[in-house]
Every structure is written in C-alpha cells, then in structure tokens.
C-alpha positions in Angstrom: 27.1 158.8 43.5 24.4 158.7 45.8 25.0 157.4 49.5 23.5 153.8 49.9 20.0 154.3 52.2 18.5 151.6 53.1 15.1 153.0 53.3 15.0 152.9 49.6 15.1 149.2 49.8 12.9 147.5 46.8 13.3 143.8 46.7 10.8 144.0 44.1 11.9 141.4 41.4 10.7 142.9 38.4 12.6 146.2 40.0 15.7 144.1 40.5 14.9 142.1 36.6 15.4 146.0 35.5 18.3 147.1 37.0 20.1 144.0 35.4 18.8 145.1 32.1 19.4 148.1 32.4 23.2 147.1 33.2 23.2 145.6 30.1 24.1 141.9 31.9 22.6 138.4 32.1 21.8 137.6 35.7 24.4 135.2 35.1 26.9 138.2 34.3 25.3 140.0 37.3 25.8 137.4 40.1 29.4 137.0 38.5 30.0 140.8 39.1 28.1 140.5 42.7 30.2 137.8 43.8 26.7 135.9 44.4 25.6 132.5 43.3 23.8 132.5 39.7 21.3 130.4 41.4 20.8 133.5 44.3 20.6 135.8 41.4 17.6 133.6 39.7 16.0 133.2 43.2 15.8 137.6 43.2 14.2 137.6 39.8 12.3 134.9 40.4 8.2 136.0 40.3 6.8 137.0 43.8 4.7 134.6 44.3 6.9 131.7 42.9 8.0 129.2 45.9 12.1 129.9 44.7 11.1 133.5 44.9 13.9 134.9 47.6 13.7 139.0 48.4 17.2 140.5 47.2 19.3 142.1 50.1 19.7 145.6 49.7 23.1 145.0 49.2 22.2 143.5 46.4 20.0 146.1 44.8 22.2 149.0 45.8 25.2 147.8 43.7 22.6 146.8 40.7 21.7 150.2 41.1 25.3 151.7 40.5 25.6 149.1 37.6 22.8 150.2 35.5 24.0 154.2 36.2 
C-alpha cells in the first residue's frame, strides 16, 4: 500500500468521478464509506467550472484511491 503523499494531490473531478467508478460505488455509496456528506461527495464530482464545483481534500482522494485498488 503506498504511503499517502500529498504532492500527488488531484482534485481533478473527472479524476475523483473515476476513482469512484472504479470502486465500483455510487458517490452516494462513496460519501457513506468516507464518512462525508452525499452532498460534499456531489460537490467533488461536480464539473470545474460548475458554481457547486468544490476541490476534494486529498483526504478524500487518497482513500478513493485505496478503494478502487
């Protein structure tokens, strides 16, 4: 298991969108997992450029990351 690093950090949403996937979870089933609000979850997939659009923690990505492994 690789050592979190937070210079790998990519709040990208599409890149968080795909770690989900590849979980095999909803982002309703993710955020439940997380321990985060469903409605945090949808604001980290939400498009860039969308005014809901909120970058995920690394946190966040990290343990999406050891999901989808």
């Amino acid at each position: 298991m690789p050592k979190p690093d937070q210079a790998q950090h990519n709040p990208d949403p599409a890149y968080i969108r795909s770690l989900i996937e590849r979980a095999g979870l909803s982002q309703r089933g993710a955020a439940h997992l997380l321990g985060v609000p469903e409605r945090m979850m949808r604001y980290h997939c939400a498009p860039a450029d969308s005014e809901s659009y909120r970058p995920a923690p690394y946190v966040v990505q990290y343990a999406l990351e050891m999901l989808a492994d």
